[in-house]
C-alpha positions as CSV (number, residue, x, y, z in Angstrom):
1,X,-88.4,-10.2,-135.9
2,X,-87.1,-7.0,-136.4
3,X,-88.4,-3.5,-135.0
4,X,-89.4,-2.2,-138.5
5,X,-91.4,-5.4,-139.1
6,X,-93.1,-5.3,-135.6
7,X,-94.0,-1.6,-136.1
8,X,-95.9,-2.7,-139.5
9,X,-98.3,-5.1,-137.6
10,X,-100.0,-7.0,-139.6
11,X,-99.1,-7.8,-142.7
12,X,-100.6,-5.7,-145.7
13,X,-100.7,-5.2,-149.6
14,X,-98.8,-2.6,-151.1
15,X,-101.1,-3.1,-153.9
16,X,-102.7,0.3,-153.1
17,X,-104.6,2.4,-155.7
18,X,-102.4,5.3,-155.0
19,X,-99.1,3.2,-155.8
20,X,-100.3,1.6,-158.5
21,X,-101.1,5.3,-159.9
22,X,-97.3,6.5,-159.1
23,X,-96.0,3.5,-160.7
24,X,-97.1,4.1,-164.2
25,X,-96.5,7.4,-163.5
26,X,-92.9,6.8,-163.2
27,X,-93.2,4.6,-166.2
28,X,-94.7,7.2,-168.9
29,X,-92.1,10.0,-166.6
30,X,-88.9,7.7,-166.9
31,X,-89.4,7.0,-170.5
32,X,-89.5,10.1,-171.5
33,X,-86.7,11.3,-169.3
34,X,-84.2,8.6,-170.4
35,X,-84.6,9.6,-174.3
36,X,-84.2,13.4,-173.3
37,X,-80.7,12.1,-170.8
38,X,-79.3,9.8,-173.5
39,X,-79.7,12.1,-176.3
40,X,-78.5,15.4,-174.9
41,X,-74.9,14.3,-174.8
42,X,-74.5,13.3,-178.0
43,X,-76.7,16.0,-179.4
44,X,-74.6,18.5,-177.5
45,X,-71.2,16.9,-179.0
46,X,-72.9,17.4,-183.0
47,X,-73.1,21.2,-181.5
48,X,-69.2,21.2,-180.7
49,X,-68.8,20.5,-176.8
50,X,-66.0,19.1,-175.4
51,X,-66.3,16.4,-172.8
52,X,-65.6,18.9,-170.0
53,X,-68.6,20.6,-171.2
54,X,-70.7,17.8,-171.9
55,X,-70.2,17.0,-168.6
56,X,-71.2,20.2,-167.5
57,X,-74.3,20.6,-169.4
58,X,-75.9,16.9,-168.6
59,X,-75.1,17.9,-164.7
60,X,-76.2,21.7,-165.1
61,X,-79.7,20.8,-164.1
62,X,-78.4,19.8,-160.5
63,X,-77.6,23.5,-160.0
64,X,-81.0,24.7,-159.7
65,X,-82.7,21.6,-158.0
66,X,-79.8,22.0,-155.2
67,X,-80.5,25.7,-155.4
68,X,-84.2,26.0,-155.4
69,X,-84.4,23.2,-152.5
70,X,-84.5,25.2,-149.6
71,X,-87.4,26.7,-150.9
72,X,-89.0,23.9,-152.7
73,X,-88.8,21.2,-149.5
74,X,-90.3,22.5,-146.5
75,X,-93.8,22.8,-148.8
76,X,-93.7,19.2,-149.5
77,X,-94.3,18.3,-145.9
78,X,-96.2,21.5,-145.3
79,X,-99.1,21.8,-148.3
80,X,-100.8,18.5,-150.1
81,X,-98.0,17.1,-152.4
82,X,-100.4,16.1,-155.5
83,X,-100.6,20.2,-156.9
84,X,-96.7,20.7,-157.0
85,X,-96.4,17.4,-158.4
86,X,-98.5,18.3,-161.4
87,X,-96.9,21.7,-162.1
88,X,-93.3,20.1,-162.1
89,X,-94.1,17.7,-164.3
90,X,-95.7,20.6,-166.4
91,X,-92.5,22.5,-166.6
92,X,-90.8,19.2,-167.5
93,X,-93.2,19.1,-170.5
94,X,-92.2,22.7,-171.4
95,X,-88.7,22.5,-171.2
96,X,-88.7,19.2,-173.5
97,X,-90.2,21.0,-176.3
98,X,-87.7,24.0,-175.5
99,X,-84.5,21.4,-176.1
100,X,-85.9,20.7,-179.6
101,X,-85.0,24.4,-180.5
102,X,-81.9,24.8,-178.5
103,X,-79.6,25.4,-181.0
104,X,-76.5,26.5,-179.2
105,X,-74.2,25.2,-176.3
106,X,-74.7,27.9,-174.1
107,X,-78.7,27.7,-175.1
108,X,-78.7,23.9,-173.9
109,X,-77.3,25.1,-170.5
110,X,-80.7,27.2,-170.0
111,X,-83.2,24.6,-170.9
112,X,-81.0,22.2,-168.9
113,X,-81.1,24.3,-165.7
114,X,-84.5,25.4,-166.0
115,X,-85.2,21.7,-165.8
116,X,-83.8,21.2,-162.6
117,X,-86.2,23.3,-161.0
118,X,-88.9,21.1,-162.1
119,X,-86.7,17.8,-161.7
120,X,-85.9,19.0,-158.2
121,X,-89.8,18.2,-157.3
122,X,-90.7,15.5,-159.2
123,X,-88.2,12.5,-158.0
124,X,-88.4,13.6,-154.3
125,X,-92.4,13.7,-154.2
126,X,-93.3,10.7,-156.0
127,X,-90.6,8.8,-153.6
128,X,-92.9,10.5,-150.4
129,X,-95.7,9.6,-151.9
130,X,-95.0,5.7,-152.4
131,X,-93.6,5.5,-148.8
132,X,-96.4,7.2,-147.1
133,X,-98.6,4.7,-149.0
134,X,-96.6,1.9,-148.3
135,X,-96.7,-0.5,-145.5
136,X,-93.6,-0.4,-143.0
137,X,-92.7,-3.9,-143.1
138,X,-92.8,-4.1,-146.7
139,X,-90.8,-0.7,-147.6
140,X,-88.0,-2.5,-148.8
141,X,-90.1,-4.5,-151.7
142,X,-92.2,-1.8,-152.2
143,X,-89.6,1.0,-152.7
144,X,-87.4,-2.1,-155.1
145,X,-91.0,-2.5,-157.0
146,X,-91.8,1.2,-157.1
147,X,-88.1,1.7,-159.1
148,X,-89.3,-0.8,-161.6
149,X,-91.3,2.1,-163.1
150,X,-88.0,3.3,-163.3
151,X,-86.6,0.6,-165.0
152,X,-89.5,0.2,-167.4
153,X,-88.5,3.0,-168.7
154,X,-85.0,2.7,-168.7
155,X,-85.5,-0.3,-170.6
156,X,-87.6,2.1,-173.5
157,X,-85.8,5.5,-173.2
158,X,-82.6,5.3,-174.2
159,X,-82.2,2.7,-177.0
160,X,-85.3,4.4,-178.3
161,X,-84.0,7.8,-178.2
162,X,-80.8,7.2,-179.8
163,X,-83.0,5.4,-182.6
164,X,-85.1,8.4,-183.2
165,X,-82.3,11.0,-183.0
166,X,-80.8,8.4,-186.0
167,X,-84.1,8.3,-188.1
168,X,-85.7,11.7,-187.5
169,X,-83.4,13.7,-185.7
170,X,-82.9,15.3,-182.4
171,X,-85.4,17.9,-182.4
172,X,-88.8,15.4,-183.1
173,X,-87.0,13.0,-180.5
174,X,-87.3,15.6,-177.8
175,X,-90.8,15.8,-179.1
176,X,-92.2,12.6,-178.4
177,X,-90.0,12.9,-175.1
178,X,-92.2,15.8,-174.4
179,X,-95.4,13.5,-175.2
180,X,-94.5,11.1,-172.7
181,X,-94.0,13.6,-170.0
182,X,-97.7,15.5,-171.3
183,X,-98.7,11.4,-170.2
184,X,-97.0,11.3,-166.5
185,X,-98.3,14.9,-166.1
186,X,-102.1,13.7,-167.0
187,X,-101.7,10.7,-164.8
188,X,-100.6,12.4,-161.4
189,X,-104.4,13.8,-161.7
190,X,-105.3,10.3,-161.1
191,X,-103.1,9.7,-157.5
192,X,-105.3,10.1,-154.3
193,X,-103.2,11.5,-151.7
194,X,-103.7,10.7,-148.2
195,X,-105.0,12.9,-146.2
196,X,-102.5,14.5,-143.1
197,X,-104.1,16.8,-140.8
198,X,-102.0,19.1,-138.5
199,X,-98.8,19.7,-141.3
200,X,-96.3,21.7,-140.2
201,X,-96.3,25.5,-141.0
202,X,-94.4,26.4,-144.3
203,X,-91.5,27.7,-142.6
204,X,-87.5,27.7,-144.3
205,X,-85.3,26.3,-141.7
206,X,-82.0,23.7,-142.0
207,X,-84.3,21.1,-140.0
208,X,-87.0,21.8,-142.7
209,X,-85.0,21.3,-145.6
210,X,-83.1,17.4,-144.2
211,X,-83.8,14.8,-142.5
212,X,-80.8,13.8,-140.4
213,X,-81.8,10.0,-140.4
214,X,-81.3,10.5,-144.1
215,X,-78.6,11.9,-144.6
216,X,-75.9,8.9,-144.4
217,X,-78.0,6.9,-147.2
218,X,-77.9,10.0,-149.2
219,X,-73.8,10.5,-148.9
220,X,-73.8,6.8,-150.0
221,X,-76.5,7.3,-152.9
222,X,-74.4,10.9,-154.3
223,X,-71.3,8.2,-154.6
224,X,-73.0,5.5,-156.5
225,X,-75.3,7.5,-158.6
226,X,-72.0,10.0,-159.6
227,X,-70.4,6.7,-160.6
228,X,-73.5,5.8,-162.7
229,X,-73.5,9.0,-164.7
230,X,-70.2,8.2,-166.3
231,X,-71.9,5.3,-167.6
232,X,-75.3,7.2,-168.4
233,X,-73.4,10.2,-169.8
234,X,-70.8,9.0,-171.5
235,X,-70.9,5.6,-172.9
236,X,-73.1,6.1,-176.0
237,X,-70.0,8.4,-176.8
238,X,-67.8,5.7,-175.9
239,X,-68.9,3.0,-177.8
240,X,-69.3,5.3,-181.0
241,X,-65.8,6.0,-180.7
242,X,-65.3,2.6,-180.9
243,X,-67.0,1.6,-183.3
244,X,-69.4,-0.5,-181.6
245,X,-72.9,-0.1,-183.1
246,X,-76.1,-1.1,-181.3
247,X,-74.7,0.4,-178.0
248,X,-77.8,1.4,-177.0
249,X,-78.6,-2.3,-176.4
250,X,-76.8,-1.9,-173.1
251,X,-79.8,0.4,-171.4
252,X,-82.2,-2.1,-172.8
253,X,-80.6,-4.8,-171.2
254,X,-79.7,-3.1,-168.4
255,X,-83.0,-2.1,-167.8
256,X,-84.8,-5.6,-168.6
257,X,-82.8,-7.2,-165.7
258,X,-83.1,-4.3,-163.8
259,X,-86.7,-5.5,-163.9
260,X,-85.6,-9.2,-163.0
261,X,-83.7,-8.8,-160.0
262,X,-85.2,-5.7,-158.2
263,X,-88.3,-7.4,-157.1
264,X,-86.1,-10.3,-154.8
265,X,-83.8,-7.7,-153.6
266,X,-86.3,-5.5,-151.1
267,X,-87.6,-9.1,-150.1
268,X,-84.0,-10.2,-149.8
269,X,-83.2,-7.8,-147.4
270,X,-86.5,-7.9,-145.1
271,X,-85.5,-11.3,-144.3
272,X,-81.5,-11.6,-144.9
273,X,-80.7,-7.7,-143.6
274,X,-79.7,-5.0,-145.8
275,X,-76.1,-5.6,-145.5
276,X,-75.8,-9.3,-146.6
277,X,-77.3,-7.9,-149.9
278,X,-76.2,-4.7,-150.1
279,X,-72.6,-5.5,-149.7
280,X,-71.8,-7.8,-152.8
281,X,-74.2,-5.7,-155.1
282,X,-72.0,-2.5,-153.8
283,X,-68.8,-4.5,-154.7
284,X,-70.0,-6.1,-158.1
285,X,-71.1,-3.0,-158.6
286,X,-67.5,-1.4,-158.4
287,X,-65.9,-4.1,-160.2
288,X,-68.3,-3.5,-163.6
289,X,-66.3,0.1,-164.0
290,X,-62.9,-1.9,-164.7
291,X,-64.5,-4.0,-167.1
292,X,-66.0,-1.6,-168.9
293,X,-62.5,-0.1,-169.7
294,X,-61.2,-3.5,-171.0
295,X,-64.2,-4.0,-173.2
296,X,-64.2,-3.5,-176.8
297,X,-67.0,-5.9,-178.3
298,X,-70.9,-5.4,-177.9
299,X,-71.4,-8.5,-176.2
300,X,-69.5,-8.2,-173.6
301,X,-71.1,-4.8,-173.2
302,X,-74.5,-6.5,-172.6
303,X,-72.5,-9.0,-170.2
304,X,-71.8,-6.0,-167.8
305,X,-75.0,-4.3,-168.6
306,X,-76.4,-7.6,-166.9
307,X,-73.6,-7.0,-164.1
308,X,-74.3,-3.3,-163.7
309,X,-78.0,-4.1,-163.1
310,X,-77.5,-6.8,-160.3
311,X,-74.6,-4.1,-158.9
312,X,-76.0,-0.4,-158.7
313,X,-80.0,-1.7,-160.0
314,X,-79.9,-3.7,-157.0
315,X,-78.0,-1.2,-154.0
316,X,-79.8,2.4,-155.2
317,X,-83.6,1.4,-154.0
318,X,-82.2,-0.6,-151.1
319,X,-80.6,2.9,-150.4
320,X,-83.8,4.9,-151.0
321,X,-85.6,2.4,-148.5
322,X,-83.1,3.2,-146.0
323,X,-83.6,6.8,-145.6
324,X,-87.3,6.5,-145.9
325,X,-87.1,3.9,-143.1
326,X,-85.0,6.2,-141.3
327,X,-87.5,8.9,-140.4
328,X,-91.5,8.8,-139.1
329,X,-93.9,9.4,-142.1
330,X,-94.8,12.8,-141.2
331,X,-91.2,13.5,-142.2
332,X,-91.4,11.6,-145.6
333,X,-90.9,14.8,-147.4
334,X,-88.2,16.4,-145.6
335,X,-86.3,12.9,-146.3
336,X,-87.2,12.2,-150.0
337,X,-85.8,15.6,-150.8
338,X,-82.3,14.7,-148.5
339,X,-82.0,11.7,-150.4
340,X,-82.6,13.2,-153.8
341,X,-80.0,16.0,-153.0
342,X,-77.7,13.7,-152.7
343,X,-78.7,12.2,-156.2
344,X,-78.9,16.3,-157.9
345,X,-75.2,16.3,-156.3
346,X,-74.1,13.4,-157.9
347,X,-75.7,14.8,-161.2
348,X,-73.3,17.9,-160.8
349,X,-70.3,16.7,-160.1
350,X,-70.3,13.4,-161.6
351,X,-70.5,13.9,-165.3
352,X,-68.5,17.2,-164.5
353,X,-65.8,15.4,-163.2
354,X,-66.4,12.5,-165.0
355,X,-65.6,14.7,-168.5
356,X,-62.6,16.0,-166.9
357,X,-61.2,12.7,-166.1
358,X,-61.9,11.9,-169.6
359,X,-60.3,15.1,-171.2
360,X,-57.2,14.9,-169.0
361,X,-56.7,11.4,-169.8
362,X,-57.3,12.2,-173.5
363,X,-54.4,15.2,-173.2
364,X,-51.7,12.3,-171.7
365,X,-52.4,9.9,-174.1
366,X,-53.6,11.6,-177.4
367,X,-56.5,8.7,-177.8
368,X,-60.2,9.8,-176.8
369,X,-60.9,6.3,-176.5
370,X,-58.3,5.7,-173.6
371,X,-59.1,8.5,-172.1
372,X,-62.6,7.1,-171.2
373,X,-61.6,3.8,-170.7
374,X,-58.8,5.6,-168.0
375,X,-61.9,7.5,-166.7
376,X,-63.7,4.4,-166.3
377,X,-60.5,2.7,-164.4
378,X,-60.7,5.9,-162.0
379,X,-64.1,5.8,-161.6
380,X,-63.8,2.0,-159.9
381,X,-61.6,3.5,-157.2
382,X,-64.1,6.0,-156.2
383,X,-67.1,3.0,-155.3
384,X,-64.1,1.0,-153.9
385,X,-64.3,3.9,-151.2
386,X,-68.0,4.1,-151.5
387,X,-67.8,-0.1,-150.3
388,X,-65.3,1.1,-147.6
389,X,-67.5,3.9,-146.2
390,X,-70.8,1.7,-146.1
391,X,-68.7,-1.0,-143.9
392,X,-68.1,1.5,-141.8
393,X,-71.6,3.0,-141.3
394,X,-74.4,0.4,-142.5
395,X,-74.7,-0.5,-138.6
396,X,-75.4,2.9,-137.4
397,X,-77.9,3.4,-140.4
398,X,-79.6,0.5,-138.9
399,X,-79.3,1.9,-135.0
400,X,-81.3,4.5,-136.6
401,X,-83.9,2.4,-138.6
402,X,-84.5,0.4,-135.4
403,X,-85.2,3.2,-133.6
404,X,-87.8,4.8,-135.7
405,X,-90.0,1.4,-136.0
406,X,-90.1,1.5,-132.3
407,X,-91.5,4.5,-132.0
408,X,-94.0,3.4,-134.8
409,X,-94.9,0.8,-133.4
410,X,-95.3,2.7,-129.4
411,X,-97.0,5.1,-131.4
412,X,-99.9,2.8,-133.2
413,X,-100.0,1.1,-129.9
414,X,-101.2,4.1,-127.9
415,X,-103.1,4.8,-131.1
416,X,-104.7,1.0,-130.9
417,X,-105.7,1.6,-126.8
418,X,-107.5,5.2,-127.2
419,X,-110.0,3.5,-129.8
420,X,-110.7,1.1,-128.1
421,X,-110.8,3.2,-125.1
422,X,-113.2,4.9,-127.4
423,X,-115.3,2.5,-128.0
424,X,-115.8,0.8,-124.8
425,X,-117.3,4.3,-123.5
């Protein structure tokens, strides 16, 4: 039995009212934020960006999340999360409706950042919130279950935006985004926070800010999820170019056995270990980038789409449940937002450097579509080194995981003895 498990006790339900609010939460959130991803890149082509740009302006939103995170993180720990979570997901509802009348490049760079400093709150508290809720020996199921919401969306979003942008246009399909976000926002009203008593002054401070038990996970998450925004940013454009239509099946399909094989994975690696899963998902995972640059049919689109799902669907929440596990609850903020800046990074460089690939590619060999399907050959040899580096470190990440559930577990011991202490007097 392993020290995480031993600190959980008992065994309990996840099945919490408080979960159960965040995951549709994440649902109606998700849904709306996948039609508003998969439609800005192609919106902002129509508008005359290049793929440099493109790049630029899907990753833009990172800037300000990274930026106003030194601010925005010490309060999570520090004041009840539930208010800030509601005003995000306000700003996220404003900035929706202020896409549908961007009309200009440097107009969709504004909304864009302006979102981040709303998207910089969001992911990072409702993560904190699900593993404060959650039992420790069942974090790993519960944070794979928890990203469902995610992938219920995922499996919605982005077919679904690309087929409104088609039938009524860009500006009503950031609309509707809007609506579903007006849904998440009405919905955090409904989460019951648990109650913390002795939080930590407000105070903005480096050890405020990260969680260094987090931070390995998040290097690892910043190079799978910069992978994943080729995909994300680029491949609608990719497949139009080829004159594949229905590409937006792959997000649907992606997403529908996203929602197959994340449930097994957390319990896969309670009882196998997060390496002996992690590791072949991580290498699949790099292997899907290579076939997507040999791939010219629709089919075998929706073959990797399965691939993709049981690569990086499996590998990201297995990461997230690291560097939750990696830190005592009262810390569940501070290590949320580490892992998350590792995600905003990712979502600035990677479709920035992602584009560039692309348009240098595109300059040696005159085609736009091999230059993505070069991008796409480069972008494999970055996760090869991702697999590398998480050889190298996935035992220290458990050192550290091991650690923390022993003090848990010394913790709710002495906790255990003073009431009962207590109530022998």
């Amino acid at each position: 039995m392993s020290a995480r498990r031993a600190a959980g006790g008992a065994s309990s339900s996840i099945w919490t009212p408080t979960f159960i609010s965040l995951c549709i939460v994440g649902i109606f959130q998700v849904t709306g934020q996948s039609m508003m991803n998969t439609v800005i890149p192609v919106y902002t082509r129509t508008l005359g960006a290049s793929g440099s740009v493109i790049g630029m302006i899907v990753g833009s939103f990172a800037i300000t999340a990274l930026c106003a995170r030194p601010i925005f993180t010490p309060a999570f720990d520090s004041f009840p999360k539930k208010p800030i979570f509601f005003a995000a997901e306000l700003l996220i509802v404003v900035c929706s409706f202020l896409y549908a009348i961007a009309s200009t490049v440097p107009a969709m760079f504004v909304v864009r950042m302006l979102h981040g400093l709303a998207m910089g709150c969001t992911g990072p508290l409702a993560l904190a919130l699900a593993s404060e809720c959650l039992p420790p020996d069942h974090r790993a199921s519960g944070i794979s279950i928890f990203s469902l919401s995610q992938a219920l969306g995922q499996a919605v979003g982005p077919a679904t935006g690309l087929w409104l942008a088609g039938v009524i246009g860009y500006a009503w399909t950031f609309y509707i985004s809007g609506f579903s976000m007006v849904v998440a926002a009405l919905l955090v009203l409904t989460i019951k926070e648990p109650r913390r008593e002795n939080r930590p002054k407000y105070k903005i401070a480096l050890n405020r800010m990260f969680a260094a038990g987090a931070v390995t996970p998040a290097i690892l998450t910043a190079i799978c999820s910069a992978s994943n925004s080729s995909i994300m940013s680029f491949l609608a454009i990719y497949g139009t170019l080829m004159g594949i239509a229905g590409i937006g099946l792959y997000f649907t399909v992606h997403a529908i056995f996203l929602i197959i094989f994340r449930p097994f994975c957390g319990r896969l690696a309670e009882k196998l270990g997060y390496a002996k899963v992690m590791v072949p998902s991580l290498i699949l995972y790099a292997c899907t980038f290579l076939l997507i640059s040999r791939s010219t049919q629709l089919w075998q689109f929706l073959v990797i789409a399965v691939l993709t799902a049981a690569g990086y669907g499996v590998c990201s929440p297995l990461f997230q449940s690291i560097a939750m596990s990696s830190v005592p609850n009262e810390r569940s903020g501070a290590a949320s937002a580490t892992n998350f800046t590792g995600l905003d990074t990712a979502q600035l460089i990677g479709p920035t450097f992602a584009g560039f690939l692309a348009d240098r590619f595109y300059g040696q060999t005159g085609s736009e579509v091999a230059g993505y399907s070069s991008m796409y050959v480069a972008i494999a040899g970055v996760m090869a080194c991702g697999v590398v580096l998480y050889l190298l470190l996935y035992k220290r990440m458990q050192r550290t995981m091991d650690k923390v559930a022993a003090e848990e577990a010394a913790a709710s011991s002495g906790q255990g003895r003073m009431a009962a202490e207590k109530a022998g007097e």
